[in-house]
N, C-alpha and C positions, 0 to 999 in steps of 0.2 A: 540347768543350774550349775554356778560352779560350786563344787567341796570347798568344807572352810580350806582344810588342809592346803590346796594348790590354791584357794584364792588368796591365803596368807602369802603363798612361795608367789604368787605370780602380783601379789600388789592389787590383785582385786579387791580384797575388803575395804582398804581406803577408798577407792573408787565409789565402790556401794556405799559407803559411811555416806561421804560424800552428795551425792547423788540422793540419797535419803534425808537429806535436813533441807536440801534444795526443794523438793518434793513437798516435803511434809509442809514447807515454808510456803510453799505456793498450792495449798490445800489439797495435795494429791491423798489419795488414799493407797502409800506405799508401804507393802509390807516386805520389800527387801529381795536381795538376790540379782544375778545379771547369768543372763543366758547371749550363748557365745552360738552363734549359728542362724538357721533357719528357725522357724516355727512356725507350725501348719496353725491357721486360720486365726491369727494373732491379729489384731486390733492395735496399728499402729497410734500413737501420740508423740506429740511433742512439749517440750519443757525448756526454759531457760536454765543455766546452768553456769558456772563463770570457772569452772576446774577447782584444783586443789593444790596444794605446794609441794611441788616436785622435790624439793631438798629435803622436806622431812620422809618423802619416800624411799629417795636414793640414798640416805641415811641407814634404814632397817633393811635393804639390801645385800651390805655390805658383809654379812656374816654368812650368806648364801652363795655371794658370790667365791670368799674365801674359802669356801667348802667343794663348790664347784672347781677351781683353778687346783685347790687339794687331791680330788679325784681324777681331773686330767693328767697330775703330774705321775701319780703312783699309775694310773695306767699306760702310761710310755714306757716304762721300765720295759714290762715283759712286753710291748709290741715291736715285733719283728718290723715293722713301717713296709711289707709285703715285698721284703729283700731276701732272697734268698743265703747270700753272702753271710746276714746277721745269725742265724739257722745254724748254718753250717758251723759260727765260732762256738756254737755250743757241744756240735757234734765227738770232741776230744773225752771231753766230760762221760757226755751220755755213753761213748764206746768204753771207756775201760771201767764204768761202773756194768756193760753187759760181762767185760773179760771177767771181771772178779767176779759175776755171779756162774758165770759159764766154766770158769776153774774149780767152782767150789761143789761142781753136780759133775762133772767131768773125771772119773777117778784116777789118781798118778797114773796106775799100770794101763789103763788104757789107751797110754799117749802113745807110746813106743810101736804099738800094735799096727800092721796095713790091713786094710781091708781086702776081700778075698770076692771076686767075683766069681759065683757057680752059675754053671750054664742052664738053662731056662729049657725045659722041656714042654712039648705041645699042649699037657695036658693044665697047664699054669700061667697060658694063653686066658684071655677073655676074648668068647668068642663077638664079632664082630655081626651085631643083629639089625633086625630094619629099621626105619626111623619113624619114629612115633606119631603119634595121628596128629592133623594139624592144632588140631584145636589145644591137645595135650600138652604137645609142647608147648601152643602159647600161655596156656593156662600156669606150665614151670616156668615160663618166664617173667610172668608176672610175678610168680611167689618173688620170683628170685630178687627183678627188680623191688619189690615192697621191702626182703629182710635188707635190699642194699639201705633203703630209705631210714629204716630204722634203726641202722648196727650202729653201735655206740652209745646211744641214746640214755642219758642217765635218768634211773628210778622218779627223778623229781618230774621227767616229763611225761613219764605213762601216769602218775599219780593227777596232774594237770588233769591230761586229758578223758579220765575217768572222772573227774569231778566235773569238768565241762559238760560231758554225756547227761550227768545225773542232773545236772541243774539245768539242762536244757529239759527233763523229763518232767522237773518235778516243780519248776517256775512257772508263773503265769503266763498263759499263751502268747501277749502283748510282751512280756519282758523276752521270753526266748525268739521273736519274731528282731525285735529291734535290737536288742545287746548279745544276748547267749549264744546264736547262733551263727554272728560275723566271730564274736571272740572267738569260738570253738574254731574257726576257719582261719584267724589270724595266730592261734596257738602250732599249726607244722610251718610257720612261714617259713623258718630254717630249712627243714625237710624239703617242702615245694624249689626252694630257690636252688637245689641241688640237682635236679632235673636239667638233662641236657648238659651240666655242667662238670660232673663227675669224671666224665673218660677223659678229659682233656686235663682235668687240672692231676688226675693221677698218672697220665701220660700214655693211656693205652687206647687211645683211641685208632690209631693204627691197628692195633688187634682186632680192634672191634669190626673197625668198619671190610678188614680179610673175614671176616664169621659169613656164616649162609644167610642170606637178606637180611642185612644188617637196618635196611631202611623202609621194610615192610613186615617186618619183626622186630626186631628190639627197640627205637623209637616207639612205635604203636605201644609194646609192654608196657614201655617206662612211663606213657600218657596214662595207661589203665592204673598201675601203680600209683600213681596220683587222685584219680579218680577213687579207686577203693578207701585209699587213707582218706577223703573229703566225706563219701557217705559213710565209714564208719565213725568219725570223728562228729557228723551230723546225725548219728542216728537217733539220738535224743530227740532233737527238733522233728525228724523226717517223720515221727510215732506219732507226735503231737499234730504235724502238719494233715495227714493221713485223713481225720476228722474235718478238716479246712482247706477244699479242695482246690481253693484258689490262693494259697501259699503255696503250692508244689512247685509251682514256673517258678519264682526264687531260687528253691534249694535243690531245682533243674540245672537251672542257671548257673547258679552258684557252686557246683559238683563239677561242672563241666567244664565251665570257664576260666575257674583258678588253676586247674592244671597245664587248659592249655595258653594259658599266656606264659605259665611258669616254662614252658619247654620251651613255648616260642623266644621266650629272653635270656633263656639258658642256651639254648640251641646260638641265638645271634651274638651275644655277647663273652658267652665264656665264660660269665663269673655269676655268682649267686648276687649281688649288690644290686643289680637292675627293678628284680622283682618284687624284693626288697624293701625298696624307694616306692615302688608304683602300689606294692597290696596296702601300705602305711599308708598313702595317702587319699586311697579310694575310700579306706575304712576311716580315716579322718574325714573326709568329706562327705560321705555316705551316710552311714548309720551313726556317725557321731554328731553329725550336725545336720541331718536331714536335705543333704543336698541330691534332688532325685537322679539325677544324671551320673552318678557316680556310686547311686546304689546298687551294688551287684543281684544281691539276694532279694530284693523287695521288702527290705526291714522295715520301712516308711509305708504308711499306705499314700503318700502323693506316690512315687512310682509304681505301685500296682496300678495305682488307674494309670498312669503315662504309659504302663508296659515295655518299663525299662529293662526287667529282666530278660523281655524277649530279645532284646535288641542284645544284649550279651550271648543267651544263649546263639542269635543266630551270627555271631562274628567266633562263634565257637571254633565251626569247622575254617573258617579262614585262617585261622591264628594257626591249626594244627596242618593245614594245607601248607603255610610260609614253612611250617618247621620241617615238614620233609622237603621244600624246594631246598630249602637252607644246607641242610642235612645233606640232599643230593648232590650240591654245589662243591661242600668240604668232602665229598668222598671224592669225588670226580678233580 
């Protein structure tokens, strides 16, 4: 069903008005609404119908649109249009407001002063010990990969995602199967899209890829780093699931898959925008409109019976298979 809300923004209520005296006219028994998608086990009919007038539509538009055209203008201002050049004209600004604060903690007398290099004696060494067991170490680099995932992250979006957790725990089994638990998945899309994407756009991937098995180690991390943020961000649903043991393929699925397509299109492409496009429109198409082929999780029950999720889960390991060819290709 559409919200009055977006059926006003989108011109749907005319349509239904519409659609409703047509109906009624022709002795339907209609009590309103227009649903945008699929529907499972819906009882098609047909109705005569002649439209309605487009110029008193495109009339009540017009203050939406001038709202819309208002929002794109004031957000050009501050987009750099992904020019570096534009960045940099600001760069003048930003340095001599760091000078005046770096002056003001900097005390006079310690300008004039050189520094004094004292010699380093053996016992001020760290000494040089073995390397850590494998597992350990991977296990630090997942931490490590996950706080990269997270750094930055403003209070509004841990507070999100605790409340996705809880309404996934505390909503009806049918509503966290179908909405609660894509949303909870579509809430790190930022995060996910950064996967694969990171060393390149911050320029050290040279670094990386001289580190010790850079592509049977940190790759691998940064796929688990993904995976942990999906089952903690799922753990709501995963509680509930637990009980309903033929929901689990889903948010198998669905833990596995979204990370590794995210690397795989981080990995190929270089930029976060790919994955972006692709998780917006599986979850439009999926769980928003019950289209089973593109439901990841099995939010639908038409895909639990097709056993679509399996079919994600099992293009899992191929997706993370391209990412180390990929991986292998730009090191080499």
């Amino acid at each position: 069903m559409v919200p009055a809300i977006g059926g006003d923004l989108l011109a749907f209520s005319v349509v239904e008005e519409g659609m409703t005296v047509a109906l009624r006219a022709q002795g339907a028994d209609y009590q309103g609404g227009i649903v945008l998608g699929a529907t499972e086990a819906a009882e098609m009919q047909t109705f005569f119908w002649t439209g309605f007038d487009w110029t008193a539509v495109a009339a009540t538009r017009l203050p939406y649109l001038a709202a819309a055209l208002l929002l794109v203008g004031l957000a050009s201002v501050p987009f750099e249009r992904f020019d570096p050049a534009r960045a940099r004209a600001r760069s003048p600004l930003i340095s001599r407001f760091v000078r005046e604060r770096l002056s003001q903690i900097w005390q006079p007398g310690d300008r004039g002063e050189t520094a004094v290099m004292s010699p380093v004696t053996p016992d001020q060494l760290t000494p040089v010990t073995a390397a850590a067991a494998p597992l350990r170490l991977f296990t630090a680099l997942v931490t490590a990969e996950l706080k990269l995932l997270l750094k930055g992250r403003a209070f509004f979006w841990y507070a999100g995602a605790v409340g996705l957790i809880l309404a996934c725990l505390l909503a009806p089994l049918e509503t966290t199967q179908r909405w609660l638990l894509p949303l909870a998945w579509l809430w790190p899309l930022l995060l996910w899209s950064e996967m694969g994407v990171r060393e390149r756009r911050y320029r050290v991937d040279q670094l990386l890829f001289s580190a010790p098995a850079p592509l049977w180690r940190q790759l691998p991390a940064a796929w688990a780093a993904g995976v942990v943020m999906a089952v903690v961000l799922g753990s709501g649903a995963l509680l509930r699931f637990l009980a309903v043991p033929e929901l689990l393929i889903g948010f198998v699925a669905g833990a596995l898959f979204i990370p590794s397509l995210a690397l795989f299109l981080g990995v190929m492409g270089g930029t976060e925008r790919p994955l972006q496009i692709v998780l917006l429109v599986f979850w439009y198409l999926g769980p928003l409109n019950g289209l089973a082929f593109f439901d990841i999780t099995g939010a639908t029950h038409a895909a639990l019976a097709q056993g679509v999720p399996w079919l994600y889960l099992a293009l899992t390991p191929i997706l993370f298979g391209l990412s180390l060819l990929i991986r292998w290709r730009q090191m080499s």
